[in-house]
TIKEFI-96805 format. One record per atom (N, C-alpha, C): x, y, z; residue in three letters; atom name. Coordinates in Angstrom, 2 decimals. Atoms other than C-alpha are relative to their C-alpha. Example, Ala and Ser with C-alpha at 12.3 -4.5 7.8 and 13.67 -1.06 7.14 Angstrom:
REC;0.89;-1.19;0.00;ALA;N
REC;12.30;-4.50;7.80;ALA;CA
REC;0.90;1.20;0.00;ALA;C
REC;-0.82;-1.19;-0.06;SER;N
REC;13.67;-1.06;7.14;SER;CA
REC;-0.77;1.09;0.73;SER;C
//
This chain:
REC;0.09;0.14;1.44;UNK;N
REC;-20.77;-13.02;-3.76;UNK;CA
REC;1.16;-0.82;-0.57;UNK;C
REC;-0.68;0.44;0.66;UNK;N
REC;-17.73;-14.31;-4.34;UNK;CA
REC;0.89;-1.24;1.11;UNK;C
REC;-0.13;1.72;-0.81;UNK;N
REC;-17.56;-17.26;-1.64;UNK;CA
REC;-0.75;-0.77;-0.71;UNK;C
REC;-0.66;-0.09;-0.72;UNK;N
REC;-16.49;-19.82;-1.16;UNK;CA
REC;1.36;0.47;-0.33;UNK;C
REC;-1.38;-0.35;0.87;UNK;N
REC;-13.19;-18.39;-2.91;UNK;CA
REC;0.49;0.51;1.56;UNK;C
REC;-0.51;-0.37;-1.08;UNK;N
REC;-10.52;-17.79;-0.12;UNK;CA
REC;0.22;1.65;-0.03;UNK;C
REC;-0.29;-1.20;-0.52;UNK;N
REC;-9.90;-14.53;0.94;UNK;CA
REC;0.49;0.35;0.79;UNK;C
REC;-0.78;-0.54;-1.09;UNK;N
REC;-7.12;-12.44;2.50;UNK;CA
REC;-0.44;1.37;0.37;UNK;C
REC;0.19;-1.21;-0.38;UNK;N
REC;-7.95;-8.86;3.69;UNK;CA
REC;1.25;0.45;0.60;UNK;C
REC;-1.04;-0.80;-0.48;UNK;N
REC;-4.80;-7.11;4.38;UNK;CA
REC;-0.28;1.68;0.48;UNK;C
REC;-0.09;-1.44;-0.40;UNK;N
REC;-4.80;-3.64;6.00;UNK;CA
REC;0.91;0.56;1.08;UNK;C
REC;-0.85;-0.77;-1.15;UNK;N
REC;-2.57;-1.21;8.21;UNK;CA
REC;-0.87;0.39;0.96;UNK;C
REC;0.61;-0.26;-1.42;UNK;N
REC;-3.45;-0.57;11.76;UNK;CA
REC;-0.38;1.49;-0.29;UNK;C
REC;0.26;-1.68;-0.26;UNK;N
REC;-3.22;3.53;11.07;UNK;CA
REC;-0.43;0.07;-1.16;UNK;C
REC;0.21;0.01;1.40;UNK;N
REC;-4.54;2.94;7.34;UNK;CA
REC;-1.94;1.18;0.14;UNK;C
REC;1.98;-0.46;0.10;UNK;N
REC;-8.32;5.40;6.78;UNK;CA
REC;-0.54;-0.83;-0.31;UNK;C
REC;1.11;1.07;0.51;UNK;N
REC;-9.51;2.71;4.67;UNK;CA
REC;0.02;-1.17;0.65;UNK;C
REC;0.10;1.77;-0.99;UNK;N
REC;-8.99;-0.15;7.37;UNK;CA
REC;-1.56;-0.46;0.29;UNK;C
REC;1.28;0.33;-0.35;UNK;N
REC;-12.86;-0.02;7.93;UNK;CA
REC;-0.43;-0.73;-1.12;UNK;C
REC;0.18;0.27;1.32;UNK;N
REC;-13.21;-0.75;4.20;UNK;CA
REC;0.09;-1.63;-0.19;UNK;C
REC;-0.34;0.74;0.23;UNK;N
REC;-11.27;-3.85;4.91;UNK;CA
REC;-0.74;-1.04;1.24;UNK;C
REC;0.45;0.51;-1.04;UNK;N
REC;-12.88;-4.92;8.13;UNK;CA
REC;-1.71;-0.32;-0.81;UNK;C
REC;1.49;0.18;0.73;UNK;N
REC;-16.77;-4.69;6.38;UNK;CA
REC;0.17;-0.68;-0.76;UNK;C
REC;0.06;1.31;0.81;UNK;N
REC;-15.88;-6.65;3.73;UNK;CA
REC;0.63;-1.40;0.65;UNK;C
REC;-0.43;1.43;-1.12;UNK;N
REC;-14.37;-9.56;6.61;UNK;CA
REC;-1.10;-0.38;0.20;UNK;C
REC;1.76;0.34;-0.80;UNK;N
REC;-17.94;-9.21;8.20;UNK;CA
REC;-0.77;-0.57;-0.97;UNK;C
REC;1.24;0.29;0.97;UNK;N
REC;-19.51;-9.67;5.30;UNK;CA
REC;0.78;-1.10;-1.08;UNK;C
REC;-0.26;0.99;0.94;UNK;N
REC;-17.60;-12.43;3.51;UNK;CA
REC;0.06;-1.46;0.62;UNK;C
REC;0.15;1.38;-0.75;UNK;N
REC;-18.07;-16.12;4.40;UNK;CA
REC;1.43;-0.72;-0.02;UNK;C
REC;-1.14;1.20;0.06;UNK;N
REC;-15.46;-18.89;4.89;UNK;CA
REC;0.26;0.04;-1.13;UNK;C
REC;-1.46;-0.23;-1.00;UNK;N
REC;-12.44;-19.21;4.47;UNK;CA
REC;0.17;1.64;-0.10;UNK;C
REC;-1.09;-1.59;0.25;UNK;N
REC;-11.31;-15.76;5.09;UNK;CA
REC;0.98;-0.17;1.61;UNK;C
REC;-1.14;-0.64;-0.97;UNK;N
REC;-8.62;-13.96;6.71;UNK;CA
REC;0.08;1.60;0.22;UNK;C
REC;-0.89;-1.72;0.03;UNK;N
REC;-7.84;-10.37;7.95;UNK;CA
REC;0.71;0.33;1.28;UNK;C
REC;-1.51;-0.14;-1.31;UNK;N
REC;-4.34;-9.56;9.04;UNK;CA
REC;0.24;1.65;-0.73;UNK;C
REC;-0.30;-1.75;0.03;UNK;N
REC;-3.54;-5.87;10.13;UNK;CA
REC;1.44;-0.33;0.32;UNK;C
REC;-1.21;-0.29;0.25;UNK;N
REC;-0.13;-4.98;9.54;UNK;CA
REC;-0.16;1.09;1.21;UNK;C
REC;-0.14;-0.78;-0.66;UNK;N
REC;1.18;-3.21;12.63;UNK;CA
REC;0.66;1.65;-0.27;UNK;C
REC;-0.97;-1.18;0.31;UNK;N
REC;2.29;0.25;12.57;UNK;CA
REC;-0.11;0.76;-1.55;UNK;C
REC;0.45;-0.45;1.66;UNK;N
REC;1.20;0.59;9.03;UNK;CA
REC;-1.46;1.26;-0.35;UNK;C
REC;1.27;-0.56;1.02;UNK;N
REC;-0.66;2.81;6.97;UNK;CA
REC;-0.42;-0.40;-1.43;UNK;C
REC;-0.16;0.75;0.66;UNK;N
REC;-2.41;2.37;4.10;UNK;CA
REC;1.09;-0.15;-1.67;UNK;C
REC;-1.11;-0.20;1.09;UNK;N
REC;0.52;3.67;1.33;UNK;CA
REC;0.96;-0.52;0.85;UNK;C
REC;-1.22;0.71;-0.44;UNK;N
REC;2.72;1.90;3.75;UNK;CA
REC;0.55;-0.73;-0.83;UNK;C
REC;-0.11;1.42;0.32;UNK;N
REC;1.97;-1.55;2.33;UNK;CA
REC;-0.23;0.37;-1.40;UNK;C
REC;-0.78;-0.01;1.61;UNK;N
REC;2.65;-0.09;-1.30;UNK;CA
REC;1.50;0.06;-0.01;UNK;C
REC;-1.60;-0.33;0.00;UNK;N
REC;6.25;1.16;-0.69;UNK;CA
REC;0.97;-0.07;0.95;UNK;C
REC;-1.21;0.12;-1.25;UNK;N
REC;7.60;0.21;2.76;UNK;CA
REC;-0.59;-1.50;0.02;UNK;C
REC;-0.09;2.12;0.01;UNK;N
REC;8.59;-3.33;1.50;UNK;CA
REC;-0.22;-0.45;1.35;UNK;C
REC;-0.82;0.55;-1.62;UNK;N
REC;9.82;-3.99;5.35;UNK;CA
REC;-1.37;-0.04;0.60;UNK;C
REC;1.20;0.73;-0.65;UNK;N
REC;6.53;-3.67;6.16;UNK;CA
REC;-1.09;-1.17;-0.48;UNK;C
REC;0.61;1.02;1.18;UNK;N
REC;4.61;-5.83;3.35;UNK;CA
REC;0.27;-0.82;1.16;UNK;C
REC;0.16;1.28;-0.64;UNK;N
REC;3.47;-9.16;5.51;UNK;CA
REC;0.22;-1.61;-0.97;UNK;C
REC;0.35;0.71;0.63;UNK;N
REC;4.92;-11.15;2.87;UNK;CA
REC;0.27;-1.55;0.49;UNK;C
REC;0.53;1.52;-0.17;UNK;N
REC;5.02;-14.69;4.85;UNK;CA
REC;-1.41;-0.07;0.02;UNK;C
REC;1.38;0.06;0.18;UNK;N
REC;1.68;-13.77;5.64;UNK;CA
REC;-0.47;-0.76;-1.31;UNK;C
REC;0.62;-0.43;1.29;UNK;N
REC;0.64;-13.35;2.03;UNK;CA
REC;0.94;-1.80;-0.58;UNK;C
REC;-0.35;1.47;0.22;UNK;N
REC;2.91;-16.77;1.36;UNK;CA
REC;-0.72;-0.94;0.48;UNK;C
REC;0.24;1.26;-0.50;UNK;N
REC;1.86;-19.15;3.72;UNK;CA
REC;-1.67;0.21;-0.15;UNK;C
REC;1.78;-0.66;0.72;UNK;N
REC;-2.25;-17.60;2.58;UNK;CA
REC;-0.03;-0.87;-1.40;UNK;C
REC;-0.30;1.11;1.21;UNK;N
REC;-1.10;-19.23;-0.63;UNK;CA
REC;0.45;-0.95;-0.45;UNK;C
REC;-0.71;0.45;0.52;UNK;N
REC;0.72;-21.74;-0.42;UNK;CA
REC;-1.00;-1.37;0.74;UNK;C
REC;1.26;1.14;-0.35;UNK;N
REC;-2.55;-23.46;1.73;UNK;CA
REC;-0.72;0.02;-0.67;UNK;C
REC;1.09;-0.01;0.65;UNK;N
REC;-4.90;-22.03;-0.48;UNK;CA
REC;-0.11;-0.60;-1.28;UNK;C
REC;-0.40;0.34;1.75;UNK;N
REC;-3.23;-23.02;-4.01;UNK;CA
REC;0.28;-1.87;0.67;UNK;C
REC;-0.24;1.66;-0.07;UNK;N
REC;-2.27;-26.63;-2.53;UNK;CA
REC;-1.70;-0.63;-0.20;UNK;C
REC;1.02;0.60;-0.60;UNK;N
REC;-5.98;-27.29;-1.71;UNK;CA
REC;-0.61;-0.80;-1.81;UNK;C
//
């Protein structure tokens, strides 16, 4: 529905809702992305900055906004 708009999918490896984030991968067309944060859960990647993937989440934008 909302391709082709890029898309990142972020989720933690030990997160419940990681399936949440995986079904909507399957089901979204080009360009996407989904990067699992190791070791993470999913209130990790609200409050354990150190884990936040933020080059990830940079270099996701800094191809997608140039284009």
């Amino acid at each position: 529905m909302i391709s082709p708009r890029p898309a990142l999918l972020v989720a933690g490896e030990n997160a419940h809702s990681r399936y949440f984030s995986e079904a909507a991968y399957a089901k979204a067309a080009e360009p996407k992305e989904l990067y699992i944060v190791p070791k993470a859960t999913h209130v990790d990647l609200y409050d354990r900055v150190r884990l936040i993937p933020w080059d990830k989440l940079e270099s996701f934008f800094d191809r997608q906004l140039a284009k």
